[in-house]
Each structure stands twice: as C-alpha cells, then as structure tokens.
C-alpha positions, 0 to 999 in steps of 0.5 A, a space after each residue: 500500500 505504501 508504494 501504491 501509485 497513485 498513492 492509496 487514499 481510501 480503504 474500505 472493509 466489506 462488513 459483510 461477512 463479519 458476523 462478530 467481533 471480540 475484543 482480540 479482533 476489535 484490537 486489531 481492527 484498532 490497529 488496521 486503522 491506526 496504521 491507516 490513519 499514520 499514512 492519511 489513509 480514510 477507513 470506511 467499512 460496508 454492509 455492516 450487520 446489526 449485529 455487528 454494529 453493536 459490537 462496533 459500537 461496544 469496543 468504541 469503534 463505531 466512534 472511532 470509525 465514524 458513522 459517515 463512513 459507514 456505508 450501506 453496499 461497496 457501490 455506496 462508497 465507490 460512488 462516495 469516494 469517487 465524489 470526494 474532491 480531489 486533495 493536491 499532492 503534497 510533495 
C-alpha cells in the first residue's frame, strides 16, 4: 500500500461477512486503522450487520470509525469516494 501509485487514499472493509467481533479482533481492527490513519489513509467499512454494529459500537469503534463512513453496499462508497474532491499532492 505504501508504494501504491497513485498513492492509496481510501480503504474500505466489506462488513459483510463479519458476523462478530471480540475484543482480540476489535484490537486489531484498532490497529488496521491506526496504521491507516499514520499514512492519511480514510477507513470506511460496508454492509455492516446489526449485529455487528453493536459490537462496533461496544469496543468504541463505531466512534472511532465514524458513522459517515459507514456505508450501506461497496457501490455506496465507490460512488462516495469517487465524489470526494480531489486533495493536491503534497510533495
């Protein structure tokens, strides 16, 4: 991701097949998005299940992640990061 030409601006987590989350997972997920953050790199994540949104919401993630960036199907947030204006490069 880092070498990525042009450089990776989004990434975008299919929820879909996430039915649960624990608190080693929930961590890890906080890392993934830590590591993304350090590179200016905006999380988003996809069909979201009730069920795990409450658990998003329990370990403090859906905070973290921001309900803005919870979108409904993949289509969704194509079309919202392809709508997002376009930073300059910093060089």
């Amino acid at each position: 991701m880092e070498t990525a030409q042009p450089p990776l601006q989004w990434f975008a987590l299919d929820g879909e097949a996430i039915t649960d989350i624990d608190v080693t997972g929930a961590e890890a997920l906080e890392q993934v998005i830590d590591w993304l953050e350090e590179r200016s790199i905006d999380f988003a994540i996809t069909r979201v299940s009730g069920r795990l949104e409450e658990r998003l919401q329990t370990y403090g993630l859906l905070t973290r992640i921001g309900r803005q960036r919870i979108y409904a199907s993949n289509r969704e947030v194509t079309k919202a990061f392809l709508e997002k204006p376009v930073e300059p490069e910093v060089v």
